[in-house]
C-alpha positions in Angstrom: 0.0 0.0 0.0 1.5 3.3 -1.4 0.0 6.7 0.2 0.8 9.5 -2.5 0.2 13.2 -1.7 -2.5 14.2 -4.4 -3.2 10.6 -6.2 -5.1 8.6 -3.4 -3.2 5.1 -2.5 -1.5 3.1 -4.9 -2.3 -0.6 -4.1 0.6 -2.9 -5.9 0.8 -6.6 -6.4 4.7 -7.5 -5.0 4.2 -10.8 -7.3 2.4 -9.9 -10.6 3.4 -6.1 -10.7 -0.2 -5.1 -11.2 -1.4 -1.6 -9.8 -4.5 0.0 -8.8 -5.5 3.6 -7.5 -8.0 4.2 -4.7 -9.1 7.9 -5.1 -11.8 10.3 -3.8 -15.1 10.6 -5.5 -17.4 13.5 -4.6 -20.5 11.7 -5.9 -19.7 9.0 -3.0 -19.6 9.3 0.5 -18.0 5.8 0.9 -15.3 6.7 -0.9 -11.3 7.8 -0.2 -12.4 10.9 2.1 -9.2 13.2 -0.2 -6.5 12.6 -1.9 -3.5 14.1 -0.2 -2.8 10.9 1.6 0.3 11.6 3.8 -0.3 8.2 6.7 -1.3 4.6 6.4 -2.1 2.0 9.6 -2.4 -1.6 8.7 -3.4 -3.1 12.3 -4.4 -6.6 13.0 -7.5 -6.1 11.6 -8.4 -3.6 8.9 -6.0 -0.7 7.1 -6.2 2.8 8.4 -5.3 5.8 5.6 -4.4 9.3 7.2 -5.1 11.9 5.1 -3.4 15.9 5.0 -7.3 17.5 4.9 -10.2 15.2 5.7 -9.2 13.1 8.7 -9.1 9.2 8.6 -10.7 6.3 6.5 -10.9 2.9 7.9 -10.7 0.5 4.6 -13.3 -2.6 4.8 -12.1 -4.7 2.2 -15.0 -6.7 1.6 -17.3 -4.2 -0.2 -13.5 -1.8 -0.7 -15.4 1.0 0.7 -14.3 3.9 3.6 -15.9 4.4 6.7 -14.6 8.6 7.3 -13.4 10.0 10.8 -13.2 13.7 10.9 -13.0 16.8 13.4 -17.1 16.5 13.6 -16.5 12.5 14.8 -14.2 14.0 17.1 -11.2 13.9 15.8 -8.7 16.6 17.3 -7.8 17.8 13.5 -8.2 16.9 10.1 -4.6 16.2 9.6 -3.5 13.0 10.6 0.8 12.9 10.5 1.1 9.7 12.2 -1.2 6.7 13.6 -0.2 3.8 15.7 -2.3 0.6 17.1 -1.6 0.3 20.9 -1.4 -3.3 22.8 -5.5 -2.8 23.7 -6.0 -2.6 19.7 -6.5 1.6 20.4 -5.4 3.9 17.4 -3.1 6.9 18.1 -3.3 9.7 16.1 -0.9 12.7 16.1 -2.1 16.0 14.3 -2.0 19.7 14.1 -4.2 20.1 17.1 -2.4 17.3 19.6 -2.9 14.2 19.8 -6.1 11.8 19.7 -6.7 8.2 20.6 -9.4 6.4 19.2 -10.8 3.2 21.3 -12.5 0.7 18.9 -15.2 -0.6 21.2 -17.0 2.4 21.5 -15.6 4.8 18.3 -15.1 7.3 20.5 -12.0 10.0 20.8 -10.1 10.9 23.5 -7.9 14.0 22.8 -4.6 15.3 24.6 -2.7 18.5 24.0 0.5 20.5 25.6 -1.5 20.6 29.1 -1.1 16.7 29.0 2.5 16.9 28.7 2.6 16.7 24.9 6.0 18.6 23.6 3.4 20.9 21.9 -0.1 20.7 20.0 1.5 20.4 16.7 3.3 17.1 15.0 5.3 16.5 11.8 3.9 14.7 9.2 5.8 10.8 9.5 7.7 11.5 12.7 6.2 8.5 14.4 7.9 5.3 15.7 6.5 1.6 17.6 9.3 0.5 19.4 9.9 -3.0 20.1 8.8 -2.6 23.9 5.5 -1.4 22.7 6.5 2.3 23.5 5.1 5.1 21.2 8.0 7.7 19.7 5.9 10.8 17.9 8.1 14.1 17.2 6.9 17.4 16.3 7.9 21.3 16.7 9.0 21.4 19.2 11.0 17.8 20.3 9.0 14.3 20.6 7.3 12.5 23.4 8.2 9.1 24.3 5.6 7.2 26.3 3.7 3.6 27.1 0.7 3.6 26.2 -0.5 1.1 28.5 0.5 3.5 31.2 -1.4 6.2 30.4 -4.5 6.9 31.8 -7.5 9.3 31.8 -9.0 11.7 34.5 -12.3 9.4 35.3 -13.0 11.6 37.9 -16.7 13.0 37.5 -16.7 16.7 39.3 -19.5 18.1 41.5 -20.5 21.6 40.6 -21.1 24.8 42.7 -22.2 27.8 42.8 -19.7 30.3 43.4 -21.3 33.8 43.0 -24.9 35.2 42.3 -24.8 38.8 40.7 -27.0 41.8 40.3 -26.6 44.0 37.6 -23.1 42.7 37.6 -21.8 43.3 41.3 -21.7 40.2 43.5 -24.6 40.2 45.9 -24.3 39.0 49.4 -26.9 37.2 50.5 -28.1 35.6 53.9 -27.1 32.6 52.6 -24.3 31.1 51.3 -24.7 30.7 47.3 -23.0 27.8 47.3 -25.0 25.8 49.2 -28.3 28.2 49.0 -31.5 26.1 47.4 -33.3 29.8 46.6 -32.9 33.4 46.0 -35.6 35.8 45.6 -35.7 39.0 43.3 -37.6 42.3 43.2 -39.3 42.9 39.7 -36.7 45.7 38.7 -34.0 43.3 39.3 -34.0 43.4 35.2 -29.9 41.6 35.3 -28.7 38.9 37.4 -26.1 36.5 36.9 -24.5 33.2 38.2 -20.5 32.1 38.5 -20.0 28.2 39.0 -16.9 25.9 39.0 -16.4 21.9 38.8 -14.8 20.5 41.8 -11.6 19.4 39.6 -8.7 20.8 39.2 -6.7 18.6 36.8 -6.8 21.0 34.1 -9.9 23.5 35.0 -9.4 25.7 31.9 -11.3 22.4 30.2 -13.5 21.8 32.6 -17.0 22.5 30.6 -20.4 23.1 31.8 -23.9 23.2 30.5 -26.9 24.9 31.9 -30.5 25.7 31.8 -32.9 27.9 33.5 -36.0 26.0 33.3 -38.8 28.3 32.3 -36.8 31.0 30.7 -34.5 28.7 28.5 -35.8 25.6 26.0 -32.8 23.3 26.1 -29.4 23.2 27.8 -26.6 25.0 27.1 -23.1 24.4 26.4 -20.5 27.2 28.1 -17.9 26.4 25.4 -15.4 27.4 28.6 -17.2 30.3 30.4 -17.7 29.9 33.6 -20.9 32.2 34.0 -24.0 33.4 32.6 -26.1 36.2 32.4 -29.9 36.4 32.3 -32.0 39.8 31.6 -35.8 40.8 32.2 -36.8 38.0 33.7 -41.0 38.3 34.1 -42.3 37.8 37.4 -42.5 33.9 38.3 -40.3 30.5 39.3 -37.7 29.5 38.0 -35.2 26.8 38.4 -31.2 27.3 37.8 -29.6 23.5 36.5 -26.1 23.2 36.3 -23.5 20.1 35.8 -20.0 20.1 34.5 -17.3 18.2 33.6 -13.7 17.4 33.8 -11.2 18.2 31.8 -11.1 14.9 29.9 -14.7 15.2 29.4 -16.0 13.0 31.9 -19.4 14.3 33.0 -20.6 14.4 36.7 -23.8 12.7 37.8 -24.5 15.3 40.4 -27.4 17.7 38.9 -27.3 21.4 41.1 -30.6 23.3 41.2 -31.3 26.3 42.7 -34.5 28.0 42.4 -35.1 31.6 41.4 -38.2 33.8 42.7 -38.7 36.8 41.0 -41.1 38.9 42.8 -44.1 40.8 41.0 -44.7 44.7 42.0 -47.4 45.2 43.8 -49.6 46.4 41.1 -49.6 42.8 39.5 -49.9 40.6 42.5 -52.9 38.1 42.8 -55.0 40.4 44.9 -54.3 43.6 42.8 -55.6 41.4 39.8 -58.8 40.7 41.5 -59.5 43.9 42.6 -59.3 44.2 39.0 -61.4 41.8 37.8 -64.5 43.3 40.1 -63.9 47.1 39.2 -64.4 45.3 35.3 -67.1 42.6 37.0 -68.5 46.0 38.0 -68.3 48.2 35.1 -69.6 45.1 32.6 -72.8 44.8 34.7 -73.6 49.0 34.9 -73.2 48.3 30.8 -75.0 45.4 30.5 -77.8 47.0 32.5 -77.6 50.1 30.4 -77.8 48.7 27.2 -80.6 46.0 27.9 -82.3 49.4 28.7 -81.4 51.1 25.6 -82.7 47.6 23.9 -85.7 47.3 25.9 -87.0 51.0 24.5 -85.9 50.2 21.1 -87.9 47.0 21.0 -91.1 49.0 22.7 -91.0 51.9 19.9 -90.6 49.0 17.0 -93.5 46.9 18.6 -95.4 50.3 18.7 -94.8 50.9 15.1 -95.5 47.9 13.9 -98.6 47.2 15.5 -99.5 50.6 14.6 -98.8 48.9 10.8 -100.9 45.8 11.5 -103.9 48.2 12.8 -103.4 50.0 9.3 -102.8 47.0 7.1 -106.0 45.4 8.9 -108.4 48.0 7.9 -107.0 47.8 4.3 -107.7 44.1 4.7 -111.0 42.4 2.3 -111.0 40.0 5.2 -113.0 40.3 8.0 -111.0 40.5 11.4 -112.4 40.5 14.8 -110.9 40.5 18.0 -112.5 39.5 21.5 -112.4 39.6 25.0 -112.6 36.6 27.4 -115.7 36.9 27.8 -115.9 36.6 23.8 -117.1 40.2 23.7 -116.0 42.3 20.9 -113.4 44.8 21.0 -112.3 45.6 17.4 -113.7 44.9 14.3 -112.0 46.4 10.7 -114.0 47.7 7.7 -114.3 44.8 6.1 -117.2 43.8 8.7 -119.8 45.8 6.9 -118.9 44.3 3.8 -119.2 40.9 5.3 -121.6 40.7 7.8 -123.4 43.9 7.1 -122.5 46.0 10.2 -120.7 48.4 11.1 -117.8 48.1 13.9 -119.6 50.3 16.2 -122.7 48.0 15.6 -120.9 45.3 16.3 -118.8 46.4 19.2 -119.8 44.3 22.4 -121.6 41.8 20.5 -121.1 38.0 21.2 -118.5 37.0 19.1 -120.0 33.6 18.8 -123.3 35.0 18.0 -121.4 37.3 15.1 -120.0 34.5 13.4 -122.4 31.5 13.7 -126.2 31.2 12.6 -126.6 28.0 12.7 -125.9 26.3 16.4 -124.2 23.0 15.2 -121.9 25.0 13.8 -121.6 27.3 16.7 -121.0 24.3 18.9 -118.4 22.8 16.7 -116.7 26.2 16.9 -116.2 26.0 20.8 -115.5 22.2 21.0 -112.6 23.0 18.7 -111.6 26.0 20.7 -111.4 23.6 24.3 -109.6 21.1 22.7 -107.1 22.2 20.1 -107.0 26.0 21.0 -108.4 26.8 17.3 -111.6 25.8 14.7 -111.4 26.2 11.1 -114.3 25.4 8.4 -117.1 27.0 6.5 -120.0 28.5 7.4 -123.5 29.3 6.4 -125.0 32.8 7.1 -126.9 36.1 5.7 -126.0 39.2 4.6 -129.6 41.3 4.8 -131.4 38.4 2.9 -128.8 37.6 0.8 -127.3 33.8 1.9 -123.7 33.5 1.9 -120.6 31.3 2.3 -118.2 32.3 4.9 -114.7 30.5 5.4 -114.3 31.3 9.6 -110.9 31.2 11.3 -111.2 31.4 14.9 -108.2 31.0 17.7 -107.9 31.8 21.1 -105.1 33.6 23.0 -103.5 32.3 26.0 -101.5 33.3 28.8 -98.2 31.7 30.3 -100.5 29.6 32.7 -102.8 28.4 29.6 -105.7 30.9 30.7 -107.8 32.0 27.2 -107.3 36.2 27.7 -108.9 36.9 24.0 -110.2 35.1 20.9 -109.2 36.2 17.1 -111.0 35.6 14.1 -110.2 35.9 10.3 -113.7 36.1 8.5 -113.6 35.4 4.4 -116.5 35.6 2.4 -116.2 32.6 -0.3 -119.6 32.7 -1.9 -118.6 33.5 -5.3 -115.8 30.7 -4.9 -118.3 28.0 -3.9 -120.2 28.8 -7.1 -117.0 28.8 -9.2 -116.0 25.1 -7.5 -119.8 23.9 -7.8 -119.4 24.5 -11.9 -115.9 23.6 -12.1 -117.4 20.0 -10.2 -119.8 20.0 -13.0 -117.2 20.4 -15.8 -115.1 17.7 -14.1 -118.2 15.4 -14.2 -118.7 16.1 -17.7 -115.5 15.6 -18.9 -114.8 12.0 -16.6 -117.7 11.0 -18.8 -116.2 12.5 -22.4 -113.2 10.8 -21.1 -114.7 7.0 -20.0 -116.7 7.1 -23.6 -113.4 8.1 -25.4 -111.4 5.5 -23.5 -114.0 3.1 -24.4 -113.9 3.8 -27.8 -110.1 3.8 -28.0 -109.9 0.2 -26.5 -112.4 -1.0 -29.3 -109.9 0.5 -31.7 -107.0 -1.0 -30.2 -108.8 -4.1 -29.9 -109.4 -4.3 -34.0 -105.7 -3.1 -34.1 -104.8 -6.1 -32.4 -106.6 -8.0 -34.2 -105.6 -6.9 -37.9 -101.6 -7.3 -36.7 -102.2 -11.1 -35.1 -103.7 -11.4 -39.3 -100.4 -9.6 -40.8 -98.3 -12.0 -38.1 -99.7 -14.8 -39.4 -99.3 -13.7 -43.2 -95.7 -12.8 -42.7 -94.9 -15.9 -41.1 -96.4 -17.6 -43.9 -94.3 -15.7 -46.5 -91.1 -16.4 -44.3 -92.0 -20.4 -44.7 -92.4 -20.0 -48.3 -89.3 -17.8 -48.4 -87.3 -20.7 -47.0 -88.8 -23.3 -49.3 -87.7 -21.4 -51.9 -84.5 -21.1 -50.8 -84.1 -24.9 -50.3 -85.6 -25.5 -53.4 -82.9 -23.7 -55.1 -80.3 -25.3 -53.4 -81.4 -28.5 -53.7 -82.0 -28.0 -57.4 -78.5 -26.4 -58.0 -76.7 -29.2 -56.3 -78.4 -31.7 -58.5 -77.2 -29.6 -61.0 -73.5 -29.9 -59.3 -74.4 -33.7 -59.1 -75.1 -33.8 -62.8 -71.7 -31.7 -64.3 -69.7 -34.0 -61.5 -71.0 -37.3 -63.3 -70.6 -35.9 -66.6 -67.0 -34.6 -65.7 -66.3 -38.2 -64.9 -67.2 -40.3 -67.4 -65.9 -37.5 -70.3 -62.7 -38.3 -71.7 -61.2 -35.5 -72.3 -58.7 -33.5 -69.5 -59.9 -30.4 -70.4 -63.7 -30.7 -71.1 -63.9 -32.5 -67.5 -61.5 -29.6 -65.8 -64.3 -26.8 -67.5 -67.1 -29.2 -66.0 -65.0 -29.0 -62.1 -64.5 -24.9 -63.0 -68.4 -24.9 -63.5 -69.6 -27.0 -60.9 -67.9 -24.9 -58.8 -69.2 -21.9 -59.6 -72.6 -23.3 -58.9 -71.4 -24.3 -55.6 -70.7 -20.6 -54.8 -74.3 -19.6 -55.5 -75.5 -23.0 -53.6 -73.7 -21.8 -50.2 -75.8 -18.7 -50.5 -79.0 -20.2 -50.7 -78.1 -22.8 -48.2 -77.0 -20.0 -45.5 -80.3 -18.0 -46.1 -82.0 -21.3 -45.6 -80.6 -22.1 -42.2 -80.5 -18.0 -41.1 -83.4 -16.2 -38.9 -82.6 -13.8 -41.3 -83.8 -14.4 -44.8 -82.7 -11.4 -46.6 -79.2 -11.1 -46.0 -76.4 -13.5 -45.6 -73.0 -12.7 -43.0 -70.4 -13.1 -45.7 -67.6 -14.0 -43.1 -69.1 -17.8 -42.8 -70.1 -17.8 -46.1 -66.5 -17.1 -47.9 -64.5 -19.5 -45.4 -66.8 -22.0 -46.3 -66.9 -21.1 -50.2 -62.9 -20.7 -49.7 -62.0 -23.9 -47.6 -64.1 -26.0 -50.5 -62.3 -24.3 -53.4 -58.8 -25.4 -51.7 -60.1 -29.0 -51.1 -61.1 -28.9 -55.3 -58.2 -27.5 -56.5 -55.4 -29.1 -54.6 -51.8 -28.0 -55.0 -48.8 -30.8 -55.4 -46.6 -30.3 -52.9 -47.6 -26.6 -51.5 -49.7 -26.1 -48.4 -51.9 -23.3 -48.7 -53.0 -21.2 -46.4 -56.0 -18.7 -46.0 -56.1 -15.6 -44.4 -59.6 -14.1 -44.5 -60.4 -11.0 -42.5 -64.2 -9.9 -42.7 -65.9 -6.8 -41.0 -69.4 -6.7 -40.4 -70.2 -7.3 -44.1 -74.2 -8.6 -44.9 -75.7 -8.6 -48.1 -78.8 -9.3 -49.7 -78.9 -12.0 -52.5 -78.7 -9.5 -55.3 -75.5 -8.7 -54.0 -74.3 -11.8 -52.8 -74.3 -13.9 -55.6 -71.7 -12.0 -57.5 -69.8 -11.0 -55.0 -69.6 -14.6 -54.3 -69.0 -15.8 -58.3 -66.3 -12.9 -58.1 -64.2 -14.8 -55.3 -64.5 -18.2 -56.3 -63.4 -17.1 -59.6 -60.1 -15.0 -58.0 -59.8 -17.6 -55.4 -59.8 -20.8 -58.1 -57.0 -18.7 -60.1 -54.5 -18.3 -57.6 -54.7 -22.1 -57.0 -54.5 -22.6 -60.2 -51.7 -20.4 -61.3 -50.1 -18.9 -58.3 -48.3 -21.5 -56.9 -47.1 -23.7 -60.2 -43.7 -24.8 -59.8 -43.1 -24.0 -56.1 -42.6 -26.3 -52.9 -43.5 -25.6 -49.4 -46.0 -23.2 -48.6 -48.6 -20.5 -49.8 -51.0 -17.7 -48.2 -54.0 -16.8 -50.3 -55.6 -13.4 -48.5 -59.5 -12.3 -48.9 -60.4 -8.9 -47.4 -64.2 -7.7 -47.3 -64.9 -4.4 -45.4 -66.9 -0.7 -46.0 -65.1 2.3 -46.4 -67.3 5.0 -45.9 -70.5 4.1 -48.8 -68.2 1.7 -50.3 -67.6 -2.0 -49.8 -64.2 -2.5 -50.8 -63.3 -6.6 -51.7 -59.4 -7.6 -52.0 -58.2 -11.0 -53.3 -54.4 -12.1 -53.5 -52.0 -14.4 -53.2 -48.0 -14.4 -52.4 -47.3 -16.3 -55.7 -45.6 -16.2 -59.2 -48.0 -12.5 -59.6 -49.8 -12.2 -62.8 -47.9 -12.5 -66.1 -45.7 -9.9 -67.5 -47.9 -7.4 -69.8 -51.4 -9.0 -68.2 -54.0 -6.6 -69.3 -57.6 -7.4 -68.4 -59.4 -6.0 -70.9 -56.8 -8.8 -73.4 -57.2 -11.4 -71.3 -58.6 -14.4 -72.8 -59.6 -15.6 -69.6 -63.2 -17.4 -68.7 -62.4 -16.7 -65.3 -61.3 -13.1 -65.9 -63.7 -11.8 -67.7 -66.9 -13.2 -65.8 -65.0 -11.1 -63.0 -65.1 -7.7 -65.0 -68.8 -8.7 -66.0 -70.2 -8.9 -62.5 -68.2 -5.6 -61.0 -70.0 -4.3 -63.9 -73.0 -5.5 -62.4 -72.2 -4.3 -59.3 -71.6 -0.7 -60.5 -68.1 -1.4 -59.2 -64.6 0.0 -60.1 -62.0 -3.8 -60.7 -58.1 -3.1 -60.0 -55.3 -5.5 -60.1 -51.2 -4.9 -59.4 -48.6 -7.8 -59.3 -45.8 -6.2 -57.0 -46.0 -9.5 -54.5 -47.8 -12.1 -56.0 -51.7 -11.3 -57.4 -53.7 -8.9 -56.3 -57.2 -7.7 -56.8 -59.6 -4.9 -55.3 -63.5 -4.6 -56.0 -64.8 -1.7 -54.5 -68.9 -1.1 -55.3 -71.1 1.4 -53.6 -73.4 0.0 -50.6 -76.8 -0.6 -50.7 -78.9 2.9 -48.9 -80.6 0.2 -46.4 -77.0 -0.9 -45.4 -75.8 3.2 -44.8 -75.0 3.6 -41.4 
């Protein structure tokens, strides 16, 4: 192991001469921590690699990564000059800032400098020596110290604390107590500074004794003196507090002994408890001389509303077409509006002190009803019969009584509404309704006869329709039948002929009437007798043609893609002459002289108003110069004849093998 000053460590192989670098990367904290590499350890167990800048690196050379060791670990400075392992397996490690040790069981640092006896804080970089005895040689600027490390031993000591001075405003106070072993102080309010001295009860080295503190109440956490030995606390608000201190010795070993001392800081006397409550009644006080004042204030504001309002009501209920009348206990009345004259024909000074009972009801059922509802529910409502002069009218009566906190009836109210002219309205309006129930039964009556026949002359077209349907099928099986009879017939005859060519023209036509057979067979065994699915129909038009025509040694294969294509029988029957006479060509001619395999492709789908049929092989392609319209082709030219009939546009290209495309125009019933 090399350490170079800029280039990482060199690792070299004594045996094959092979190097290899171990440098720092930034992007990786398990890396060399720097490059200026100036020390290296190897101890019993793992290598150690010293570094000018970045502290230390332990090496685990199972995953070659770092573990780094720096002045934030503890470490007394980032330049390690020299590191030895002692007897106990601790690392030594001299620096610019003295010396530290590290022990391995718990990682932890230990430092010394000059007050330890160290020639100085500062070391040379590779003065450093092991001796044989196990004593430690390390030099720097000033000499070298020679020591065993076995014999050296830290200050476990842990200190008690005191208390050595309480200040005010700076000056030491003397107080009837010693500080040092006081447990409380008290403090005016105006005592705005105030301050504590403390030392640790060690005197090794007590410039490093440290201390922390906290002043529970006033401060959140503790608090490190970083070497002062007091603190200083301002504006305290009135309350308790409680002064924690604990320190340490000068090798860092804390003491166990917490000191407290509680701190009392007095309020004045115009915020004591007492003051406060005399506080709380003068605002008890003042809060109830407004509260009284204002639910004055609110009680005259609600008296003048209520008075203007129910000066309102008074107006609005002379305005009012309804009659209102308002009694005493005793049921005489007390007010009457306008409206009473035009109601019941007097006047409110007539009426004043009248029964209102008597008022109101003629008839004595109706007065009795009146003040059974009134006992029981508080209230009556309903109609009335009565006279105005000798005039009989209709009056709708709203009666109510009015009753105290104890349920005592103090004064009766009554809304009076004359609702003669409505009555008559509702009686014609009930004679309208009755009238038109009976328009409505005789039309309903009439419109269920019509239904009725309706029902009766569909069941008839039902019937006829599923009569046609039957003879539709016949027909269709009739056809098929007879057409593969005449497939029968040409197969015989193709037979028994002698000549190749007169029997292959027989096959070519029976096949063609096979094509037209299929169709009538599918629209004999469909629900739906005026169109055939031409996916079914052309694999099974397709599949036959192959088992006809078969090729010596070429397997063919079909490819047929078909998207939601139906046609009637007009249309079917050439479309389906058209493929068996493309299809038969390719078997015949496509594959002649070839071995292996063969795909023959048949596309069917709409594009738009346009059916658009494609037929094609990967064959030997059409010949060279192949013009339809030359062609002396059967096949060929009953092709162009039935696009022709379909009012359809033939094309044809030869780039890979045969290729065909029919496109005609759809049907308007098949638009979507």
């Amino acid at each position: 192991w090399i350490a170079t000053d800029g280039g990482g460590v060199v690792i070299l192989d004594p045996e094959t001469g092979n190097t290899r670098s171990l440098v720092h990367n930034p992007d990786d904290v398990h890396s060399l921590s720097s490059d200026n590499v100036i020390s290296i350890l190897r101890t019993s167990t793992e290598m150690w690699i010293g570094t000018r800048d970045r502290g230390m690196n332990r090496f685990d050379a199972e995953t070659e990564s770092f573990t780094r060791y720096t002045k934030a670990d503890g470490l007394g400075s980032d330049a390690v000059y020299g590191m030895l392992e002692d007897e106990q397996g601790r690392i030594w490690i001299s620096g610019g800032k003295g010396m530290s040790v590290l022990g391995m069981r718990d990682e932890q640092f230990t430092k010394y400098d000059s007050s330890h006896g160290l020639q100085s804080d500062d070391f040379n970089s590779g003065a450093y020596l092991k001796l044989s005895d196990g004593s430690f040689l390390f030099g720097g600027s000033n000499g070298f110290n020679a020591f065993d490390p076995a014999r050296i031993r830290g200050n476990d000591y842990a200190p008690p604390v005191r208390i050595t001075a309480f200040t005010k405003f700076n000056e030491v106070q003397s107080l009837a107590e010693s500080i040092t072993t006081a447990r409380q102080v008290e403090l005016d309010y105006n005592d705005f500074v105030i301050g504590f001295a403390f030392a640790a009860m060690d005197f090794t080295a007590p410039e490093k004794n440290q201390f922390r503190y906290m002043l529970e109440g006033f401060d959140r956490n503790w608090i490190e003196s970083n070497g002062a030995r007091q603190v200083t606390y301002t504006n305290l608000d009135a309350g308790t507090y409680t002064f924690k201190l604990v320190g340490s010795n000068n090798d860092g070993v804390w003491g166990d002994e917490e000191l407290s001392l509680t701190v009392v800081v007095n309020p004045p006397l115009w915020a004591t408890w007492w003051a406060y409550l005399c506080y709380l009644l003068v605002v008890v006080a003042a809060l109830y001389q407004v509260q009284k004042a204002n639910e004055q204030r609110l009680r005259r504001e609600a008296e003048k509303r209520y008075s203007e309002r129910l000066q309102l009501y008074i107006e609005s209920l002379e305005e009012a077409t309804d009659c209102v009348l308002i009694a005493d206990a005793n049921k005489s009345l007390m007010y009457a509006n306008n409206a009473i004259q035009q109601i019941l024909g007097l006047t409110p000074g007539q009426a004043e002190g009248k029964s209102i009972m008597s008022l109101l009801f003629s008839d004595p059922t109706d007065a009795s009803q009146a003040r059974a509802g009134l006992q029981t529910e508080g209230r009556w409502h309903g109609e009335v019969r009565s006279r105005k002069g000798l005039e009989p009218i209709t009056m709708e009566v709203t009666i109510a009584a009015v009753r105290d906190e104890n349920e005592n009836e103090t004064a009766y109210v009554s809304i009076t509404r004359d609702v003669t002219d409505r009555k008559k309205t509702e009686s014609e309006l009930e004679n309208h309704r009755r009238n038109l129930e009976f328009l409505v039964a005789e039309r309903t009556k009439a419109l269920e006869r019509e239904i009725a026949e309706n029902k009766a002359v569909q069941r008839e077209l039902a019937n006829s329709l599923q009569e046609k349907e039957l003879l539709l099928k016949e027909v269709h099986h009739r056809v098929k039948n007879n057409m593969q009879v005449i497939s029968s017939l040409l197969n015989i005859q193709a037979e028994t002929v002698g000549n190749d060519l007169f029997a292959s023209l027989l096959g070519e036509s029976q096949q063609r009437i096979k094509s037209m057979s299929l169709i009538h067979e599918n629209l004999y065994q469909s629900d739906n007798l005026l169109e055939i699915d031409f996916e079914d129909y052309i694999n099974m038009l397709a599949n036959s043609l192959c088992r006809f025509y078969q090729v010596p040694g070429v397997s063919i294969g079909l490819d047929v893609d078909v998207q939601d294509v139906a046609l009637d029988i007009e249309t079917a029957v050439p479309c389906g002459l058209i493929i068996n006479e493309l299809v038969s060509n390719s078997l015949k001619h496509a594959f002649r002289g070839r071995q292996g395999s063969g795909t023959i492709f048949i596309r069917f789908h709409h594009e738009g108003c346009r059916y658009v049929l494609e037929i094609g092989d990967d064959g030997n392609g059409l010949p060279e110069g192949f013009e339809l319209s030359t062609s002396a082709s059967m096949g060929m030219e009953i092709v162009s004849i039935l696009t022709q009939q379909l009012d359809g546009r033939l094309r044809f290209n030869s780039d890979e093998g045969a290729r065909f495309e029919i496109s005609f125009p759809r049907k308007e019933k098949h638009v979507q």
